[in-house]
C-alpha positions in Angstrom: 0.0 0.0 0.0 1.3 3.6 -0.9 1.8 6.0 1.6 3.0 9.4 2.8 5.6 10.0 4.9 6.0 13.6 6.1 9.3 14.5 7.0 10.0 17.6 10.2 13.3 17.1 9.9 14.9 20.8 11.0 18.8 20.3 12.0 20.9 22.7 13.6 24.4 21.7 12.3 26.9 22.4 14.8 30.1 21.7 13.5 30.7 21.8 9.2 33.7 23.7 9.0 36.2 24.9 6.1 39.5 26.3 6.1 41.3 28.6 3.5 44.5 27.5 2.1 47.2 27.8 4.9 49.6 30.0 1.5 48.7 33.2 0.7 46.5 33.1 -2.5 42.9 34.0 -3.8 41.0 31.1 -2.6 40.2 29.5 -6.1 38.7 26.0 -5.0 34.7 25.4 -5.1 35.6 23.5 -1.7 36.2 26.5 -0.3 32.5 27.2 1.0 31.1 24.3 2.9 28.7 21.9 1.4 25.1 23.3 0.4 23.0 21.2 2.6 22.7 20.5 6.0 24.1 16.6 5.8 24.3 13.8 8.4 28.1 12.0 8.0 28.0 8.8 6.0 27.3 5.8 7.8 30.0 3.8 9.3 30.4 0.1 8.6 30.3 -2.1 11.5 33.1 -3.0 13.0 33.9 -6.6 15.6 34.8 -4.1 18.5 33.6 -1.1 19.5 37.2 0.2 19.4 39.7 -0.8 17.1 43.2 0.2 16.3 44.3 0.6 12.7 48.0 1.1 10.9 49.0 0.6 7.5 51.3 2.3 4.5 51.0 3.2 0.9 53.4 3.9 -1.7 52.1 6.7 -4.6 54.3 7.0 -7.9 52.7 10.1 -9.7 54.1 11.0 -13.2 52.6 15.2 -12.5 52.7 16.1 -8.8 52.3 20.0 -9.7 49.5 19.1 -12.9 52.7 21.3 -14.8 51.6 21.7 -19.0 53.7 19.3 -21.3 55.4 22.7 -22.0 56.7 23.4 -19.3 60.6 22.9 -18.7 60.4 21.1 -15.6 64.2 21.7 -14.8 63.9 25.6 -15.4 61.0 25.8 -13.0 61.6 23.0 -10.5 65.0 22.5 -10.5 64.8 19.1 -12.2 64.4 17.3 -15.4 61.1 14.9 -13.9 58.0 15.9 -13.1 57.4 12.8 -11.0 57.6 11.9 -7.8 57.1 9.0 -5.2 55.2 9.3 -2.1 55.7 7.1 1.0 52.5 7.5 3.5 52.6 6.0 7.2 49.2 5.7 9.1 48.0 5.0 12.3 44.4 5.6 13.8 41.6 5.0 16.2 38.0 3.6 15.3 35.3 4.1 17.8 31.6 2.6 17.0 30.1 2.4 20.3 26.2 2.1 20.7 24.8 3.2 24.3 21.1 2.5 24.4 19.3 4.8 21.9 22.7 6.4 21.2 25.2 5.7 18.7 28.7 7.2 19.3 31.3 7.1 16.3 34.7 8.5 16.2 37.5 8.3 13.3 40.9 9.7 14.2 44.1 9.4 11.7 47.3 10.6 11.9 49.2 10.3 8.6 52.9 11.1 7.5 53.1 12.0 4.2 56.9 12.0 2.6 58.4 12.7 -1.0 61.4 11.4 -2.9 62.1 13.7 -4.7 60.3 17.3 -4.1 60.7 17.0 -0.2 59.4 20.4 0.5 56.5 18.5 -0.2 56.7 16.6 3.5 54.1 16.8 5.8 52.1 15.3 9.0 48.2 15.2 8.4 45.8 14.9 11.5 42.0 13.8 10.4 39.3 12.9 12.5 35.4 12.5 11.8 33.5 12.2 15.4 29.8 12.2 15.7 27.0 11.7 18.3 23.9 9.6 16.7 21.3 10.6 19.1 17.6 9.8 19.8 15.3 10.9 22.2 12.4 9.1 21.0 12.2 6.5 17.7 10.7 9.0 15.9 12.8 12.3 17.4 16.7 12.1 16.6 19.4 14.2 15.1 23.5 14.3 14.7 26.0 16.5 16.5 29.4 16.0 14.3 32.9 17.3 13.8 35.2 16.8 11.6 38.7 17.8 10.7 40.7 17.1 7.6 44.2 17.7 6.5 45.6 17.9 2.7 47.8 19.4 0.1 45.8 22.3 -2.0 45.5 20.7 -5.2 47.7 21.5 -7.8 45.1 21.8 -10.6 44.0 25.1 -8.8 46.9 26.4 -6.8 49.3 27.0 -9.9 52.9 27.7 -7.2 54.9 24.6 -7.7 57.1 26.5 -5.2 55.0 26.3 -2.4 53.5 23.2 -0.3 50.0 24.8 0.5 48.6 22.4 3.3 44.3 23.3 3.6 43.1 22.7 6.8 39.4 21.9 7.4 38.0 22.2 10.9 35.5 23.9 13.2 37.5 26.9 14.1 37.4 28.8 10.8 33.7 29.2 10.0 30.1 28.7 11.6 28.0 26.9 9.7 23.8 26.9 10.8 21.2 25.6 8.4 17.9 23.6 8.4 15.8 22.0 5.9 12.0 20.6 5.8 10.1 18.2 3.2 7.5 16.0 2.1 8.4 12.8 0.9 6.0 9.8 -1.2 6.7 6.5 -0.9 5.1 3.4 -2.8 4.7 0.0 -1.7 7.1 -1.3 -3.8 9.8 1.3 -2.8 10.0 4.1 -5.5 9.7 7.4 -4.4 9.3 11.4 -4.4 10.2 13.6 -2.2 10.6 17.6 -2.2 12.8 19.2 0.1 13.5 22.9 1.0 17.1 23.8 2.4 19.0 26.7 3.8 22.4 27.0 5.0 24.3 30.6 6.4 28.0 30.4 7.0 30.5 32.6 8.5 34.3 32.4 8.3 35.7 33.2 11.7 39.0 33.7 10.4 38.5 36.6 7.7 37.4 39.7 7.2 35.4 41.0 3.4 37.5 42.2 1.4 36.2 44.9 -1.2 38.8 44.8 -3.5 39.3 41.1 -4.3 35.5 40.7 -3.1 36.3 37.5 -1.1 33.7 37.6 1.7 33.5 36.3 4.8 29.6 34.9 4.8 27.3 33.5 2.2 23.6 32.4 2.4 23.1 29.3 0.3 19.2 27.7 -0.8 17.9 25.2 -2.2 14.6 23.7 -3.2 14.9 19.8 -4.2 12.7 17.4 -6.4 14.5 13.7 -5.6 13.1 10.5 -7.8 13.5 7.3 -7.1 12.3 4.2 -9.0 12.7 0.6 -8.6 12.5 -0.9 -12.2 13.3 -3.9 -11.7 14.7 -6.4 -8.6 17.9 -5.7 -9.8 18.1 -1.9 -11.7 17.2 1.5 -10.1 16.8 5.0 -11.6 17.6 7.8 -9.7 17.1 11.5 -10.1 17.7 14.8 -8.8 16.2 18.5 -9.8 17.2 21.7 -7.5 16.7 25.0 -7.6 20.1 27.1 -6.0 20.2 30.6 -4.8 23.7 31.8 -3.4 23.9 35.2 -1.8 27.5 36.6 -0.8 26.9 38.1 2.7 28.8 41.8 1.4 28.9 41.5 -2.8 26.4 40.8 -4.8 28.9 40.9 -7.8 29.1 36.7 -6.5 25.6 36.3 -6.3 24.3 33.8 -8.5 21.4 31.7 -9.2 20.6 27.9 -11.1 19.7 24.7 -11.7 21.4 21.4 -10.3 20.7 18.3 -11.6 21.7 14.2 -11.7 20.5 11.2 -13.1 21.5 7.8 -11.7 20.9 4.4 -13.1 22.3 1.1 -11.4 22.2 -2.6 -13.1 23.1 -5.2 -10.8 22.3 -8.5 -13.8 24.3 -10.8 -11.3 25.2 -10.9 -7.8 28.9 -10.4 -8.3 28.6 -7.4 -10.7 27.1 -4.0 -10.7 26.7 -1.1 -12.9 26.4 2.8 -12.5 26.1 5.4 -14.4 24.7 8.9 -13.6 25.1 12.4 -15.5 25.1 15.6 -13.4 25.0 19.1 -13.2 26.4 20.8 -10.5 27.0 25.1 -9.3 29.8 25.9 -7.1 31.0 28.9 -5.9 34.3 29.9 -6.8 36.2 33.4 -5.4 38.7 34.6 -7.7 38.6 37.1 -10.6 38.0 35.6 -13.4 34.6 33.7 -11.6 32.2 33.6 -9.0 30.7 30.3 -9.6 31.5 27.1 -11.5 29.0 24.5 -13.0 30.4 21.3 -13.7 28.4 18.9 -16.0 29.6 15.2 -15.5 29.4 12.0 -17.0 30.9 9.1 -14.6 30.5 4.9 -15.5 31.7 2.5 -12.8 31.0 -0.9 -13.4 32.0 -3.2 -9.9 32.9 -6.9 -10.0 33.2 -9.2 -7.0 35.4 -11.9 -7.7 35.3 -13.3 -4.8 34.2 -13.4 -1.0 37.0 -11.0 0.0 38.2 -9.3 -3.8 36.9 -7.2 -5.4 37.5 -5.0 -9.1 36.2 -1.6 -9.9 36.4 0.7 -13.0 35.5 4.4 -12.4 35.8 6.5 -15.9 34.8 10.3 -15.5 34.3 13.0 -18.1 33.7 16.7 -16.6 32.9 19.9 -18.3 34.1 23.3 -16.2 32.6 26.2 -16.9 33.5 29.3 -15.1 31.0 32.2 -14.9 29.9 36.1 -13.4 33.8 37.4 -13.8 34.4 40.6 -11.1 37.1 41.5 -13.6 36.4 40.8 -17.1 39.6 39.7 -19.1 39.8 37.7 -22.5 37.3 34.7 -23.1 35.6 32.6 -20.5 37.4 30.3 -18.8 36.5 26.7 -19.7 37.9 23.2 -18.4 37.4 19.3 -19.4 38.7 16.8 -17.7 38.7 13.0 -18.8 39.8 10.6 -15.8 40.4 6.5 -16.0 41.2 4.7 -12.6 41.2 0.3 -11.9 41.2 0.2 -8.8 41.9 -3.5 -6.6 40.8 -4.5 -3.5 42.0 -7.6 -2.0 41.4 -8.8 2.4 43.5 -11.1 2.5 43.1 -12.2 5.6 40.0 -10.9 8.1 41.5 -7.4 9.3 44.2 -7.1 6.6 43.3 -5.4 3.3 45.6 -4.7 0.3 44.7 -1.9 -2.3 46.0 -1.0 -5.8 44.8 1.5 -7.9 45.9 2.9 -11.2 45.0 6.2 -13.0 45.1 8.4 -16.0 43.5 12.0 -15.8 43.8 14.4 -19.0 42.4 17.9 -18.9 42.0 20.6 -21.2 41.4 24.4 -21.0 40.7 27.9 -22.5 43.7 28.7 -20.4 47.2 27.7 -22.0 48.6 27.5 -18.3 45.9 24.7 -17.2 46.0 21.9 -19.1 47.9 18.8 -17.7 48.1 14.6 -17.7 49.0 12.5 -15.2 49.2 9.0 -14.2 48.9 7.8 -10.6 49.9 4.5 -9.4 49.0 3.5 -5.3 49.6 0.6 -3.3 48.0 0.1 0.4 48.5 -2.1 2.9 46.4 -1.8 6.2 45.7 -3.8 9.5 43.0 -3.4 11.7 42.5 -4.8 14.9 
C-alpha cells in the first residue's frame, strides 16, 4: 500500500567547517565554502569491537605532482628534469563505533605522515578525524551532533605555485555553519519514491574579514529547493534522479551572487550478484572566489562498473568526463574560462586475511582548458597495505 511520509526534519548543524588554504593566495577552490545542505556523516560500517586500532602504509608513484603543462621545462622551473615523484604514507588511527542504548557514538581519528622522494618540501604530518554523536530521544525524534577535521595538500590543478606546499586545513574553528531543511516525501509499496525538500544554510568564516577589493567575503547564504526520484524498475536496476533550484547570496557582494539549476540522473544494473553497474550524468553550481569567476558549473558524465570476484576481492572501474565552466567574472579579461577533464582509474581491493586489506589503484587524468597554463596529464599509481585490529 502507498503512503506518505511527512518529514519535520529541521537540524541545527553544529560543526561543518572549512579552512582557507594555509599560502597566501585567492582562494580559487569550489571546496572553499562548505557543502550546500545540512548533511548527516555517511554511515559507518560495522566493526567486531567497538574500538579498534588501525595502521597501514602506501606507496604513490605520480608521473605530474604540480599538474605542470607538457610545456613546461620542468628543470627551469623545478629545479629538475622529472615531473614525477614518489610518495611514502605511514598511518595510524583509532575507530570508535560504540552504541549506548538509543545512542550511537562514532569516532575516526588518523594521523598520517606523508613523505616525497624527490620534491621533499613537499613533507608533511596530516591529523584527520570524523566524530559524531547519533542521538535519539524518542524512535521518531533524533538528530546528529558531528565534527570533523581534515588535512591535505591544496590541489595543484587550482593552486598553480609549484614552489609552495599549501597544506588546507578543514576544521571547526574557521567558519560557523547553521542551516535547516524541511520536506514532504511519497513513498510506494514497492519502494520508488518522491520527495521535495526545502534547504538553507548561512556560514560565517571566523577567520576573515570582506575584502572589497578582491571581493572575497567572509559569509554567504546558500538555498535550495529539491525534487528527488526514485524508482525501482526492476529487482535488480534502479533509476535515480535529482532537480534543484540554488540561490547563493554573498553576505557583502552581490557581484558573487548567482542563481541555477542542479541536476543528476542515476541508473544502477546489478544483472548478477557479483557485478554492478552505475552510471549517472550531473550538473552541479559551485561557488568559486577569484577574478575571473564567482561560480563554476560542472556537467559530468561518470561509468563505474564493480565486480566481486570473490568473498574478499573485489574490481572496480571508475571513468569520468567533466565539463568546467566558469562564470559572473568581477574582472572581465579575455574569453571565459573553460575546463574538461577526462579521468580512468582500476582500482583492486583484496582482504587477505580478516582485518588485513591490500589496495591497488591505477589512474590516468587528462584535462584541457581555454587557459594555456591549465591543461595537464597524469598517471597515478597506489599501493595500500592496512591492519585493523
Amino acid at each position: 500500500m502507498s503512503k506518505i511520509n511527512l518529514m519535520a526534519r529541521v537540524l541545527a548543524l553544529m560543526s561543518l567547517f572549512l579552512a582557507l588554504p594555509a599560502a597566501a593566495q585567492q582562494p580559487p577552490a569550489s571546496d572553499e565554502e562548505p557543502p550546500a545542505e545540512v548533511q548527516q556523516p555517511p554511515p559507518v560500517a560495522v566493526q567486531e569491537h567497538p574500538v579498534m586500532a588501525l595502521i597501514g602504509s602506501s606507496v604513490t608513484w605520480d608521473s605530474n605532482v604540480f599538474h605542470l603543462p607538457s610545456s613546461v621545462d620542468a628543470q627551469a622551473l623545478l629545479g629538475r628534469p622529472a615531473k614525477s615523484d614518489r610518495i611514502g604514507a605511514t598511518y595510524a588511527g583509532l575507530r570508535v563505533d560504540k552504541p549506548y542504548a538509543q545512542q550511537r557514538f562514532l569516532l575516526e581519528l588518523t594521523e598520517t605522515a606523508y613523505r616525497y622522494d624527490n620534491f621533499t618540501f613537499l613533507d608533511f604530518n596530516a591529523l584527520q578525524y570524523q566524530g559524531s554523536w547519533q542521538w535519539h530521544f524518542t524512535p521518531r525524534v533524533s538528530g546528529t551532533l558531528a565534527a570533523d577535521r581534515t588535512e591535505a595538500l591544496v590541489n595543484y590543478t587550482d593552486f598553480r605555485d609549484p614552489s609552495t606546499r599549501n597544506v588546507r586545513t578543514v576544521d571547526n574553528r574557521s567558519s560557523r555553519v547553521n542551516g535547516g531543511e524541511g520536506g514532504i516525501k511519497f513513498v510506494a509499496g514497492s519502494g520508488s519514491s518522491v520527495t521535495f525538500n526545502l534547504r538553507s544554510v548561512v556560514g560565517h568564516f571566523t577567520d576573515r574579514t570582506a575584502d572589497p577589493v578582491t571581493l572575497v567575503d567572509d559569509g554567504f547564504r546558500r538555498s535550495e529547493s529539491e525534487l528527488l526520484a526514485t524508482w525501482i524498475v526492476t529487482g535488480k536496476s534502479t533509476l535515480d534522479g535529482r532537480l534543484a533550484r540554488v540561490d547563493y547570496h554573498s553576505s557583502h557582494f552581490a557581484e558573487r551572487d548567482f542563481t541555477g539549476s542542479a541536476a543528476r540522473l542515476g541508473y544502477r544494473w546489478a544483472p548478477t550478484a557479483k557485478l554492478s553497474l552505475n552510471l549517472a550524468v550531473s550538473r552541479d553550481l559551485q561557488p568559486w572566489q577569484d577574478d575571473f569567476a564567482s561560480y563554476r558549473v560542472d556537467t559530468r558524465l561518470s561509468f563505474g562498473p564493480r565486480w566481486e570476484l570473490g568473498a574478499r576481492t573485489a574490481l572496480a572501474m571508475t571513468l569520468d568526463h567533466v565539463a568546467s565552466d566558469f562564470r559572473n567574472p568581477v574582472v572581465p579579461a579575455g574569453p571565459d574560462r573553460r575546463y574538461a577533464f577526462r579521468s580512468a582509474q582500476l582500482a583492486l581491493d583484496w582482504q587477505i586475511l580478516r582485518n588485513v586489506t591490500i589496495k591497488a589503484s591505477l589512474q590516468r587524468s587528462l584535462q584541457t582548458s581555454t587557459d594555456p597554463t591549465v591543461p595537464f596529464s597524469a598517471t597515478v599509481a597506489t599501493l595500500d597495505a592496512s591492519l585493523m585490529f
